[in-house]
N, C-alpha and C positions, 0 to 999 in steps of 0.2 A: 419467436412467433408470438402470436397471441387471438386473443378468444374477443370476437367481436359477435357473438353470433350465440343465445342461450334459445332454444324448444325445448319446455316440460311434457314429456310425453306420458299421459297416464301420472301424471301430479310428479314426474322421474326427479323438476328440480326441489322441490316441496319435501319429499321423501329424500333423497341422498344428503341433501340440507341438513335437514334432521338427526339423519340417521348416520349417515358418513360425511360428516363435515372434513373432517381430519383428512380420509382419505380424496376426498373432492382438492382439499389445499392440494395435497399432492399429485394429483392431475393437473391441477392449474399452473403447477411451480415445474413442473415435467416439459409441458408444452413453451413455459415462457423461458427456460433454458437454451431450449433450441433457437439456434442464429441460423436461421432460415437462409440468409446469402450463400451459406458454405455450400448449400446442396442445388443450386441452381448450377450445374453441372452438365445437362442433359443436350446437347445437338441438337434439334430437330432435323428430323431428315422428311418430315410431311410436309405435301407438296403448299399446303398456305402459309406452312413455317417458316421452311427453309431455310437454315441456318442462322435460326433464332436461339436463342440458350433458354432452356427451361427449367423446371425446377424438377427434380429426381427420386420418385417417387421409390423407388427399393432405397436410397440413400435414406430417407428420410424416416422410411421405418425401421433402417437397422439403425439410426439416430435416438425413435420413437421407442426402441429395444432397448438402447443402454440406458436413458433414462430414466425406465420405469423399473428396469431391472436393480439399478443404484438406490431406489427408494422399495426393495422388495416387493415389486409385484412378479407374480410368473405367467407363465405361461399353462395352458391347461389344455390338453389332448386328449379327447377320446374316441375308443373304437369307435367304429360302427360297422358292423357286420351287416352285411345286405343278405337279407331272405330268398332262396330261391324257391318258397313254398308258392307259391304266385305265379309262378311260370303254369302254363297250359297242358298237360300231359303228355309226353315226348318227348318238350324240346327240350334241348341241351342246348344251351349258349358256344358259343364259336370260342371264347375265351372266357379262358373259369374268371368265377366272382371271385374277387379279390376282399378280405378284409382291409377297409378305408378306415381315418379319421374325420374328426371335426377338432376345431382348437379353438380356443378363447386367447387372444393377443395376449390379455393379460390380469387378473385375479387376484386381488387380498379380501380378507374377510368378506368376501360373500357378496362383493361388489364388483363386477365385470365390467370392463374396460376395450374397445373396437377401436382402433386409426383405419379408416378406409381414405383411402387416395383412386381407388377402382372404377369400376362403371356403377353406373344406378341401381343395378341388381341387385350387387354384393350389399348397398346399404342398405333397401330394404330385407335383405335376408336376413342382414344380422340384428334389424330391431324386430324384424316380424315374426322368425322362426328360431335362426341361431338362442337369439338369448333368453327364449320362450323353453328353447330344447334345453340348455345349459342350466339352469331355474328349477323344471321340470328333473335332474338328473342330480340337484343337490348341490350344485356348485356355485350357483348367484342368486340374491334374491333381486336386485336392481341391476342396472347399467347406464352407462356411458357410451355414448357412441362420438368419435370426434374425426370433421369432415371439413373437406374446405368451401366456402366460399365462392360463388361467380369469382369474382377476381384475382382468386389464388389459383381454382381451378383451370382458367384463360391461360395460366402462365407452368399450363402442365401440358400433356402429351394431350391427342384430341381423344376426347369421350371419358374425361373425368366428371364426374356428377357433382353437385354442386347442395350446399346447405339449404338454401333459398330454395331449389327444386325438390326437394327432400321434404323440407316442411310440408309444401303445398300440399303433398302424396300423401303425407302424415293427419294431416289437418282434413284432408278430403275422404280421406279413409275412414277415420273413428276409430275409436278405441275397441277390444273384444277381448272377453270375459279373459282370456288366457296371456294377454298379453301383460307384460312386467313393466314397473316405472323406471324410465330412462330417461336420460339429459342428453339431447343432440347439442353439442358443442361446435360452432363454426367456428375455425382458426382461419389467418390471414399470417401471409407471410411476412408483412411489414414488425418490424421494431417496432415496442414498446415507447412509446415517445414520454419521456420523465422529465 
């Protein structure tokens, strides 16, 4: 795979530059590992696909897993216990609150790291709120968010969101006091051409 595609969000490439150079090489050397052909896998069984092959988005992040796992990064999980003091006086939920998590893909030195392959939600949560919360709890002071491209996403399942749409949301949105510096990474599934 490879990285066709840099947004510095809140100065994200300016700042990891600087400050996590080392660990950026290993993001970079992480994604260009990956031989993106292997995991084009996927049937389509939707109906404007139909029996097209795509490219396999859980393959790709237990792919996205061992790589980053081989150069020490981990994974990071935490509670979050949901408050039932907010409820109205009386009610009782149908089914008790359960304690849930949150997790960061994956974490060294203070530098958080996101692969989304998902819909458009999932990306803005993890640059707008996820790594805002994560930050806020001691665990990242920047991040990395890495997403694919119009033309990597074309050749996934329908309603993966795309770098280029992402920017624009990003760009049209603005920056806010609380928000953290991140590097939106677009990868493309093609080889490295040398």
């Amino acid at each position: 795979m490879r990285i066709v595609g840099r947004y510095s969000f809140k100065n994200g490439a300016e700042i990891i530059g600087a400050k996590y150079g080392i660990l950026l090489s290993e993001v970079e050397e992480a994604i260009d590992a990956i031989d993106s052909r292997a995991y084009k896998t996927k049937e389509s069984r939707e109906i404007t696909m139909a029996g097209r092959m795509l490219y396999n988005p859980s393959e790709l992040n237990e792919e996205f897993k061992r790589q980053f796992s081989n150069r020490g990064w981990r994974n990071v999980r935490v509670p979050s216990t949901y408050s039932t003091s907010y409820y109205v006086p009386g009610y009782r939920p149908a089914i008790p609150v359960r304690t849930a998590f949150r997790d960061m893909d994956f974490v060294k030195q203070r530098l958080g790291v996101e692969i989304q392959f998902g819909k458009y939600a999932f990306m803005v949560y993890n640059v707008c709120a996820k790594m805002t919360i994560f930050h806020k709890l001691g665990h990242i002071d920047a991040g990395v968010e890495v997403v694919p491209v119009k033309s990597f996403a074309d050749s996934m399942s329908t309603g993966v969101s795309y770098f280029e749409q992402f920017v624009w949301d990003l760009e049209n949105r603005g920056e806010a006091d609380i928000d953290i510096p991140v590097l939106i990474l677009g990868i493309d599934a093609a080889a490295i051409r040398r």
